[in-house]
KEVEXFI-120925 format. One record per residue: y, x, z of N, C-alpha, C, CB in turn; residue number from 0. Coordinates in nm, 4 decimals, padded with zeros to 6 digits. Glycine has a CB too. Layout:
n_Y n_X n_Z ca_Y ca_X ca_Z c_Y c_X c_Z cb_Y cb_X cb_Z resi
Y X Z Y X Z Y X Z Y X Z NUM $
...
***
This chain:
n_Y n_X n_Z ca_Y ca_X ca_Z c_Y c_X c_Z cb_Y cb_X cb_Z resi
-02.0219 -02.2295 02.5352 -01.9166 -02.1320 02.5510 -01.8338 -02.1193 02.4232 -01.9754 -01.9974 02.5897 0 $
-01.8804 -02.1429 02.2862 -01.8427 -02.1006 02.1891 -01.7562 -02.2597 02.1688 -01.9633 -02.0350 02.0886 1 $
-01.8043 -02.3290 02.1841 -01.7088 -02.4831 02.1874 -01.6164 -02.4320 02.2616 -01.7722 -02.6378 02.2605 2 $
-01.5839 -02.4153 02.3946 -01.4887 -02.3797 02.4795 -01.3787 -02.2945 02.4318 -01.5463 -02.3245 02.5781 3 $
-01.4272 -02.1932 02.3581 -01.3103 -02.1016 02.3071 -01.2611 -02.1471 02.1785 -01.3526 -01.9520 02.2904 4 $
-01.3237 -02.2479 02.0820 -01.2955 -02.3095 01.9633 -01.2169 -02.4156 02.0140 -01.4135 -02.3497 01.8793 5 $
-01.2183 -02.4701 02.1173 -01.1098 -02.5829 02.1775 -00.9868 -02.5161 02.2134 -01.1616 -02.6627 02.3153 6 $
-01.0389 -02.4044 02.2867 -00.8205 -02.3743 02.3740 -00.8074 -02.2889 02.2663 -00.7659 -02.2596 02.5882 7 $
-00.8524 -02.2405 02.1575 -00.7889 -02.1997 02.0543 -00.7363 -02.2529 01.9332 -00.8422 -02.1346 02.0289 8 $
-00.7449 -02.3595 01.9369 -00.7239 -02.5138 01.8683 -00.5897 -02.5519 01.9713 -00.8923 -02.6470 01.8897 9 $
-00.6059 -02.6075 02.0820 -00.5251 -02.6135 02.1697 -00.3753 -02.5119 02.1714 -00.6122 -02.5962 02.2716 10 $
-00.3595 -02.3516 02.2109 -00.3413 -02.2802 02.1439 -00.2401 -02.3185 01.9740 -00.4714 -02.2403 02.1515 11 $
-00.3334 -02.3274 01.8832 -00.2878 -02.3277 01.7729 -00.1579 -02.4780 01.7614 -00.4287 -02.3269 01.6766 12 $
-00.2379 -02.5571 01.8421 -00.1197 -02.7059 01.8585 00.0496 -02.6457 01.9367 -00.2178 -02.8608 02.0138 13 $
00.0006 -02.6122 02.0399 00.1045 -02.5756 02.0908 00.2211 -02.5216 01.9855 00.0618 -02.4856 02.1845 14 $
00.1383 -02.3865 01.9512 00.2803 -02.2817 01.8516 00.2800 -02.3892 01.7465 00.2347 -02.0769 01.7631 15 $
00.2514 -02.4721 01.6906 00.3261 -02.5464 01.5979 00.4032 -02.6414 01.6669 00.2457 -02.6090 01.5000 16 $
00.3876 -02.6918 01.7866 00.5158 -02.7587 01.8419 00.6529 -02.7149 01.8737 00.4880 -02.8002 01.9423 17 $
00.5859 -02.5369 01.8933 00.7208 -02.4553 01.9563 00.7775 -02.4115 01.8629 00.7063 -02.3384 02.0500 18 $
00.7590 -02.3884 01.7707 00.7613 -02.3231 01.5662 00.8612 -02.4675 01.5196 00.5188 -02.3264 01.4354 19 $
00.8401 -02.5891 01.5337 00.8709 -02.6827 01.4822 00.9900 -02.7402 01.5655 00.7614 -02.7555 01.4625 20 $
01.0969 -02.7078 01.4867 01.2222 -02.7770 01.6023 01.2312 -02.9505 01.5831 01.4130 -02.7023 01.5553 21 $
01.2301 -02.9539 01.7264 01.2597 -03.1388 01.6963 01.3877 -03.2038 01.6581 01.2370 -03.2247 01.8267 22 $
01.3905 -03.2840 01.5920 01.4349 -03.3577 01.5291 01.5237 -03.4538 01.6608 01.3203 -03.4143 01.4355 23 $
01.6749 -03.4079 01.6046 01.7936 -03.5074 01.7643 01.7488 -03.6652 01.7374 02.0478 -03.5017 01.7344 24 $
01.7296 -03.7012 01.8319 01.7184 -03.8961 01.8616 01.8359 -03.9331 01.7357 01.7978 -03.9747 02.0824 25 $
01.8076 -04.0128 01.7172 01.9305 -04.0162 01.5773 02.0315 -04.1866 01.6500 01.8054 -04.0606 01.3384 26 $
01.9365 -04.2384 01.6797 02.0325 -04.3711 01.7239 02.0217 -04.4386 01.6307 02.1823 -04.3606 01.7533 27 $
02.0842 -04.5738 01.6496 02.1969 -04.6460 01.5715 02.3312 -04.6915 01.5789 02.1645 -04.7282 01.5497 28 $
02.4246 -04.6240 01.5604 02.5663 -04.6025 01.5654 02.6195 -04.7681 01.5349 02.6190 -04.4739 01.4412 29 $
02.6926 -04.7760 01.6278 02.7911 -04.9578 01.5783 02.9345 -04.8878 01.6594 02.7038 -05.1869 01.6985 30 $
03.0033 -05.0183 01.6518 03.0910 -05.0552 01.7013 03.0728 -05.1314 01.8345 03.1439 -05.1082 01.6146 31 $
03.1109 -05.1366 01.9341 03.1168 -05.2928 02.0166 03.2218 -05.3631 01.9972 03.1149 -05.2923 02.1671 32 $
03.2558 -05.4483 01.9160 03.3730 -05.5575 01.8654 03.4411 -05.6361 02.0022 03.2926 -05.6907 01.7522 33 $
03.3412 -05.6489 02.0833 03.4144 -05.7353 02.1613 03.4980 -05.6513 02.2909 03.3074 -05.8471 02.2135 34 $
03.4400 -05.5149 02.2920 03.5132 -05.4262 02.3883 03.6421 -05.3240 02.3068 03.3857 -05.3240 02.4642 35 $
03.6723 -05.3860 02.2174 03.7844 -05.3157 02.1292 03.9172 -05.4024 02.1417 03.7369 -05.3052 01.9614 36 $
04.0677 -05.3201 02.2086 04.1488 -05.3949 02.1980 04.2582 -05.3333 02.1624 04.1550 -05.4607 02.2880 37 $
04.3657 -05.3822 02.0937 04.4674 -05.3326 01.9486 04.6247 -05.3815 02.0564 04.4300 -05.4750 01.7335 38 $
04.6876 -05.2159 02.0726 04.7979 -05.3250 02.1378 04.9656 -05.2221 02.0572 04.7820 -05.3270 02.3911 39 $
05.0747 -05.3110 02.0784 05.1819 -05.2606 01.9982 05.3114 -05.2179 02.1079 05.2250 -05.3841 01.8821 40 $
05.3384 -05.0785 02.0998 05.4208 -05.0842 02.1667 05.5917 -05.0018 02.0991 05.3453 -05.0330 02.2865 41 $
05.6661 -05.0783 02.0268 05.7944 -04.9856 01.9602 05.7139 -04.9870 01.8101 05.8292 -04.7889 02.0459 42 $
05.6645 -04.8365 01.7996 05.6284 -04.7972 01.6719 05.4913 -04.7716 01.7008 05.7078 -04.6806 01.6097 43 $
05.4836 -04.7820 01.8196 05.2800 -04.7254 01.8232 05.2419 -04.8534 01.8025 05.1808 -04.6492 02.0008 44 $
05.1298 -04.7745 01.7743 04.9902 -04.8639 01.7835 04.8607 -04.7827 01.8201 04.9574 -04.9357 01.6356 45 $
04.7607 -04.8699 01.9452 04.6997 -04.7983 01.9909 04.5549 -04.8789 02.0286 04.7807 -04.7392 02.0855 46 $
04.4202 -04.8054 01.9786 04.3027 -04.8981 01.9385 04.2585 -04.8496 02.0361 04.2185 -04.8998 01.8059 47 $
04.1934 -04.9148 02.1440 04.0565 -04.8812 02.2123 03.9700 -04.9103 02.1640 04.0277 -04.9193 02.3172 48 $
03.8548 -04.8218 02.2328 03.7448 -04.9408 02.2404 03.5865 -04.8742 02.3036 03.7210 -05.0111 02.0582 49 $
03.4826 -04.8882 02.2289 03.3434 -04.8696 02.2204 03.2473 -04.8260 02.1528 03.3111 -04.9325 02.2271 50 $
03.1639 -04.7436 02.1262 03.0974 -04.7225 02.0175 02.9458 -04.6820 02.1108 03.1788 -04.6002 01.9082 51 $
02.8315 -04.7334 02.0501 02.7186 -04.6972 02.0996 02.6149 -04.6763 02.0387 02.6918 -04.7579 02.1687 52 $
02.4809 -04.6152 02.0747 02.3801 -04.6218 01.9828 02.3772 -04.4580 01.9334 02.4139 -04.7416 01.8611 53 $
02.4842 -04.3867 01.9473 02.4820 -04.2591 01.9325 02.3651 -04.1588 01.9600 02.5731 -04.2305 01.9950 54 $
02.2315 -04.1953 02.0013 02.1852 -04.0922 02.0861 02.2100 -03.9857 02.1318 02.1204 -04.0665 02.0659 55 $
02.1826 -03.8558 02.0482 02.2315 -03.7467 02.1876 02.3228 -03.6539 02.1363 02.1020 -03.6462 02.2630 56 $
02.4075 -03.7364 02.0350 02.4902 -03.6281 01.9852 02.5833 -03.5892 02.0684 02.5506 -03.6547 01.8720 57 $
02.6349 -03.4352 02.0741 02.7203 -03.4288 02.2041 02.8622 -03.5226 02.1801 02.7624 -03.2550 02.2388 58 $
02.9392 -03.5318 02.0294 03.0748 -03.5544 02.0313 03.0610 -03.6667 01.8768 03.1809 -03.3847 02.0255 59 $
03.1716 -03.7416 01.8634 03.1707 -03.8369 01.7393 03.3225 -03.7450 01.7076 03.1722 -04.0506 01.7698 60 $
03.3266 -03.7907 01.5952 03.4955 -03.7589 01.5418 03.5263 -03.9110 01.5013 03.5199 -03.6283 01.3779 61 $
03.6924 -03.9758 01.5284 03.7190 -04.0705 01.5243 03.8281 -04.0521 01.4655 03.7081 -04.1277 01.6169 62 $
03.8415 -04.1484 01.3472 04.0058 -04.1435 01.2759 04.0681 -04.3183 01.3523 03.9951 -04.1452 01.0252 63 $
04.1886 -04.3158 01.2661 04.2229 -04.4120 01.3080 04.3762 -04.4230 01.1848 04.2312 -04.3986 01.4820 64 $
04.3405 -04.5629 01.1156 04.4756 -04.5491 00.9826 04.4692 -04.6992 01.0060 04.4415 -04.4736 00.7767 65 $
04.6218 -04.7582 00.9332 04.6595 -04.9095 00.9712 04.8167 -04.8612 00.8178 04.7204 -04.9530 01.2249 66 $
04.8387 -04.9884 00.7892 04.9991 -04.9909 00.7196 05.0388 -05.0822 00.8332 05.0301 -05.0652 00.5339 67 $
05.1717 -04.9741 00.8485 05.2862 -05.0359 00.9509 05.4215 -05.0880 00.8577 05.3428 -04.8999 01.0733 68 $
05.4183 -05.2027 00.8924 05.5076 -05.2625 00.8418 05.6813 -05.2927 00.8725 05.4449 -05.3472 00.8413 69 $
05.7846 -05.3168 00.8047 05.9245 -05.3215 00.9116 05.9440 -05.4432 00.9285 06.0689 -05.2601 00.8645 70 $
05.9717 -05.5816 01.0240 05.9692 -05.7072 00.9894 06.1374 -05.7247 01.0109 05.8576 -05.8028 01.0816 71 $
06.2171 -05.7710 00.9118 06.3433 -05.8091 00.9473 06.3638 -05.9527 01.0326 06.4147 -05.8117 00.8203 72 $
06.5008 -05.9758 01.1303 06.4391 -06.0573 01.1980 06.4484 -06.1957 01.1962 06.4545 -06.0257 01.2917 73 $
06.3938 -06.2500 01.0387 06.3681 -06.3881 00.9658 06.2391 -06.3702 00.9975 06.4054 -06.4166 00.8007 74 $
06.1577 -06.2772 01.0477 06.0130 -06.2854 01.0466 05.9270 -06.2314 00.8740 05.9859 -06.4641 01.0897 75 $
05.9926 -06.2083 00.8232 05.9498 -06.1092 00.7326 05.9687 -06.0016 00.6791 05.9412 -06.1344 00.6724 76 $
05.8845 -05.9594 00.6207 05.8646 -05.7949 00.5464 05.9350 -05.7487 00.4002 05.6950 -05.7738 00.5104 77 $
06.0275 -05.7179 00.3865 06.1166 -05.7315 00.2860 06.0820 -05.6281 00.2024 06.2532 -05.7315 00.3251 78 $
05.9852 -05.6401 00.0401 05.9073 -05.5785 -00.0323 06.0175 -05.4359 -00.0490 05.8575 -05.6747 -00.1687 79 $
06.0919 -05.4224 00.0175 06.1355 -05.2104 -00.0114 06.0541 -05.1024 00.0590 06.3094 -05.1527 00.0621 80 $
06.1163 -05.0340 00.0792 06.0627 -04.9201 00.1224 06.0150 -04.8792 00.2013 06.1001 -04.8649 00.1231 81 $
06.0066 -05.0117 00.3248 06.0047 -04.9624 00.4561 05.8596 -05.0050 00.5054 06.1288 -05.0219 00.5462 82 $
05.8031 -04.9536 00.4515 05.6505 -04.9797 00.4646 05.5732 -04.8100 00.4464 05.5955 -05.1082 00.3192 83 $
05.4789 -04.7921 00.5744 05.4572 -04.6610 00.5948 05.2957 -04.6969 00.6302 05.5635 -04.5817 00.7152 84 $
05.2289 -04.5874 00.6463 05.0814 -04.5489 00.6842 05.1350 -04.4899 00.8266 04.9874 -04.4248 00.5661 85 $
04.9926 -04.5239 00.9113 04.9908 -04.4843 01.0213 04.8556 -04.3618 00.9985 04.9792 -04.6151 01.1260 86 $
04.8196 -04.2527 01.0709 04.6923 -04.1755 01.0722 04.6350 -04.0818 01.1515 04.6859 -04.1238 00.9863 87 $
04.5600 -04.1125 01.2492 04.5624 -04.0344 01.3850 04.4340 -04.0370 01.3675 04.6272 -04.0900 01.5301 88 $
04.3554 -03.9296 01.4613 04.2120 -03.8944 01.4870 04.2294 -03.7893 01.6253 04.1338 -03.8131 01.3355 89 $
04.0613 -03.8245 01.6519 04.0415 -03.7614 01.7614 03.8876 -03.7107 01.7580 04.0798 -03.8515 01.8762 90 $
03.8507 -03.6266 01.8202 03.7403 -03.5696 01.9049 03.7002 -03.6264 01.9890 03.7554 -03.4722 01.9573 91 $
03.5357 -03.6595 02.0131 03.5034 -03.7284 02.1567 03.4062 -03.7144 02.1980 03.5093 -03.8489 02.1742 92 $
03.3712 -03.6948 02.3243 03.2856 -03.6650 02.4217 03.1621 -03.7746 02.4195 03.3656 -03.6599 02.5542 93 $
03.0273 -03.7670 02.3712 02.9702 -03.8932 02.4341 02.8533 -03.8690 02.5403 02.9140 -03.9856 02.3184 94 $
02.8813 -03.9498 02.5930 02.7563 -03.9935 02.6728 02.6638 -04.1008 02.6909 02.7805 -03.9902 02.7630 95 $
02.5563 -04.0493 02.7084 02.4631 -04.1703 02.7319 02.4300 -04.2175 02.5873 02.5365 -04.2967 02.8257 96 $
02.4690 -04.1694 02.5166 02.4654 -04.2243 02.4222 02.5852 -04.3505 02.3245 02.3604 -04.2552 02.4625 97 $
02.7314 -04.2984 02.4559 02.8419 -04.4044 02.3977 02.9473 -04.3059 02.4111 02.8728 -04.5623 02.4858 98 $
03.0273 -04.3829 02.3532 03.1698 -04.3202 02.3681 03.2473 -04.4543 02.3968 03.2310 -04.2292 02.2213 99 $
03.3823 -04.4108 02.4749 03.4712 -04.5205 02.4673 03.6071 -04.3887 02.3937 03.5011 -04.6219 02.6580 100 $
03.7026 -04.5320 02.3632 03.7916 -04.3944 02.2903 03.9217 -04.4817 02.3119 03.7520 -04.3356 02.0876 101 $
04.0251 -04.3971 02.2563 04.1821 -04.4576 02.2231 04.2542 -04.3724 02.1264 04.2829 -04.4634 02.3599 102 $
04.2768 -04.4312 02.0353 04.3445 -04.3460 01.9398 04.5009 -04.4198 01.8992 04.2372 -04.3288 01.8007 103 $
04.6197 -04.3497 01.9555 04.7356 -04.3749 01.9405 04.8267 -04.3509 01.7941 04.7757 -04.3113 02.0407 104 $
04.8833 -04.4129 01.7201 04.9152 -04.3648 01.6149 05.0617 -04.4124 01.5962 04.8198 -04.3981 01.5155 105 $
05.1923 -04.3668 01.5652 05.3324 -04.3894 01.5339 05.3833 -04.3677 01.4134 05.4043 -04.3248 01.6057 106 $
05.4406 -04.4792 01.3720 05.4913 -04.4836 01.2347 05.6253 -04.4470 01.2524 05.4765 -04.6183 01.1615 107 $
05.6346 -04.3834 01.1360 05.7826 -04.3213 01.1129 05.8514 -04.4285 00.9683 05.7627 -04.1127 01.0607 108 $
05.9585 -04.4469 00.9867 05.9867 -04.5467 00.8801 06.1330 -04.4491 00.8567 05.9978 -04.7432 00.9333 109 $
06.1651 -04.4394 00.7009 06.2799 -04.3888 00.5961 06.3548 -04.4946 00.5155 06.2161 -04.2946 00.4873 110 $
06.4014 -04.5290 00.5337 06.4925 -04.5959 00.6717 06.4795 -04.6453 00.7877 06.5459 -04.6792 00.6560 111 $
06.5093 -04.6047 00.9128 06.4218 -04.6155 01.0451 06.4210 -04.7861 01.0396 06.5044 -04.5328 01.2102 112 $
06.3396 -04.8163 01.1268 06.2773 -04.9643 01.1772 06.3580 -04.9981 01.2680 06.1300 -04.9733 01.2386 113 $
06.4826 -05.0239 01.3193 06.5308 -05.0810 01.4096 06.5819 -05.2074 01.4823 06.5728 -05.0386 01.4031 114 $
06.6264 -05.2417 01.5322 06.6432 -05.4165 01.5779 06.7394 -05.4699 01.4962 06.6981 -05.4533 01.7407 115 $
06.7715 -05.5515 01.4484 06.6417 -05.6631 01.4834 06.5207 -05.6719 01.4139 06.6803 -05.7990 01.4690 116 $
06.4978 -05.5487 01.3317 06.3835 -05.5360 01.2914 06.2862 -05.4734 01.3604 06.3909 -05.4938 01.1967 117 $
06.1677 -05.5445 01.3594 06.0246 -05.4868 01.4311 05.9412 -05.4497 01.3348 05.9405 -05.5892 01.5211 118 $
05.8242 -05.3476 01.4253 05.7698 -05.3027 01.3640 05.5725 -05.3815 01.3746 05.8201 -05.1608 01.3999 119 $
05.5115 -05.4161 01.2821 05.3962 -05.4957 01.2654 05.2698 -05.3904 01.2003 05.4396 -05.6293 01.1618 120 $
05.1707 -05.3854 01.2634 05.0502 -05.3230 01.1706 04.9597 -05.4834 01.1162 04.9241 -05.1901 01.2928 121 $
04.8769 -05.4097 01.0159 04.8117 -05.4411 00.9471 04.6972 -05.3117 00.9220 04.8929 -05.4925 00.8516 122 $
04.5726 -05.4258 00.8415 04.4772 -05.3563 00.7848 04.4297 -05.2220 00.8757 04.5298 -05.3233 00.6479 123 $
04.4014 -05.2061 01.0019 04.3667 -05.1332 01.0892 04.2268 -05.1450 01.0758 04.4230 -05.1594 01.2078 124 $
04.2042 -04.9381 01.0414 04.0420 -04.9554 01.0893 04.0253 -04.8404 01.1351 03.9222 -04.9887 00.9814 125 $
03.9069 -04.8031 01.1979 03.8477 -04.6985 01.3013 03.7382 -04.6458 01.2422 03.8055 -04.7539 01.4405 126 $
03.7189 -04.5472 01.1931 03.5934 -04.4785 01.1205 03.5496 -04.3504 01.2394 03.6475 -04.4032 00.9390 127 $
03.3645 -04.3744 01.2670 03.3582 -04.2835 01.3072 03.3110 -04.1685 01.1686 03.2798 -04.3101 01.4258 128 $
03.3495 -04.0640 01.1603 03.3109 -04.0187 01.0399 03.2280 -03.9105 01.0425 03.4104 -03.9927 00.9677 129 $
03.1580 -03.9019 01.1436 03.0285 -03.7931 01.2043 02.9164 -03.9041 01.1548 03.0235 -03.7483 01.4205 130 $
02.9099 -04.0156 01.1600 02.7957 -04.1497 01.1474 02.8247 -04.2096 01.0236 02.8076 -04.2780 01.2697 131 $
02.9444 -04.2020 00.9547 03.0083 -04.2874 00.8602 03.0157 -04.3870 00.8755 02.9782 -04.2918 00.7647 132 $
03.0722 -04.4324 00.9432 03.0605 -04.6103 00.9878 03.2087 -04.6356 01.0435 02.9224 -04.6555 01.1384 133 $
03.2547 -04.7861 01.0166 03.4014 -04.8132 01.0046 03.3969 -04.9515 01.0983 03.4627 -04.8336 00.8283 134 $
03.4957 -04.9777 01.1383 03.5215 -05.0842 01.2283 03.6571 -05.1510 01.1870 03.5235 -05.0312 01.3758 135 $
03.6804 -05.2856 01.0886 03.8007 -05.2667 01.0066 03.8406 -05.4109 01.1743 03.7972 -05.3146 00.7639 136 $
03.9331 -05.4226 01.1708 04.0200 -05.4555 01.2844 04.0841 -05.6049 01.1580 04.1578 -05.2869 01.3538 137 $
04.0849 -05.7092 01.1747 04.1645 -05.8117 01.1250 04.3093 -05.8465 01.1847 04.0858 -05.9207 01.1348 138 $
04.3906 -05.9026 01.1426 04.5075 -05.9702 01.1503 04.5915 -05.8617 01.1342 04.5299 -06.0525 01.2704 139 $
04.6991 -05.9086 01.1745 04.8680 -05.8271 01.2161 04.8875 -05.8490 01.3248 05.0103 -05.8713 01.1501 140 $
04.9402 -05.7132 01.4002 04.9890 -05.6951 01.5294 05.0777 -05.6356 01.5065 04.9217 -05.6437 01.6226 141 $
05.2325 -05.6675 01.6070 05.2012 -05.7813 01.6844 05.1661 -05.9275 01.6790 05.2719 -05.7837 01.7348 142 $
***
């Protein structure tokens, strides 16, 4: 009898330290998916989809999104003045399952505007989630 009550009071004692002890969120491992990410140009936007997974159960990621937008005159190049700007957009996001998919739109403003026959080109585009710290740098120039 005296075993019996030294067990569910042991038992007992396990419990309130499980309920006393807050658990610890699934933590994941946060990436990118590279191959479900796509970069497209439209005027002055520019606009990144894509993927991110591994999140476990966090409810939301925060997502930036920065690139240099460039003015191209229309010889096909970038004529070293002024007309070179930062792009910088972010968002809030919902995940599930442990993913997010996202789109973050961003428009450059150019002083002296960008107009025809000059276009407008990004570069150096990257995607930070900055809840995980982790970056997804995007290669080439688009368009």
């Amino acid at each position: 009898m005296h075993r019996t009550r030294t067990f569910i009071a042991s038992l007992f004692a396990l419990a309130a330290i499980f309920i006393a002890v807050p658990t610890a969120a699934w933590a994941g491992s946060p990436h990118f998916i590279k191959s479900a990410t796509t970069v497209s140009v439209s005027g002055n936007t520019l606009t990144v989809s894509g993927k991110e997974a591994g999140l476990g159960d966090v409810p939301t990621v925060h997502l930036s999104l920065t690139a240099d937008a460039l003015c191209i005159n229309g010889g096909g190049h970038h004529p070293k003045a002024v007309n070179k700007t930062g792009v910088a957009t972010d968002g809030q996001f919902p995940v599930f399952n442990g993913k997010v998919d996202f789109t973050l739109d961003g428009t450059a403003t150019f002083t002296p505007s960008c107009s025809p026959p000059m276009t407008v080109s990004f570069t150096n585009i990257k995607v930070t989630d900055t809840t995980n710290d982790i970056t997804l740098y995007i290669p080439g120039t688009f368009p």
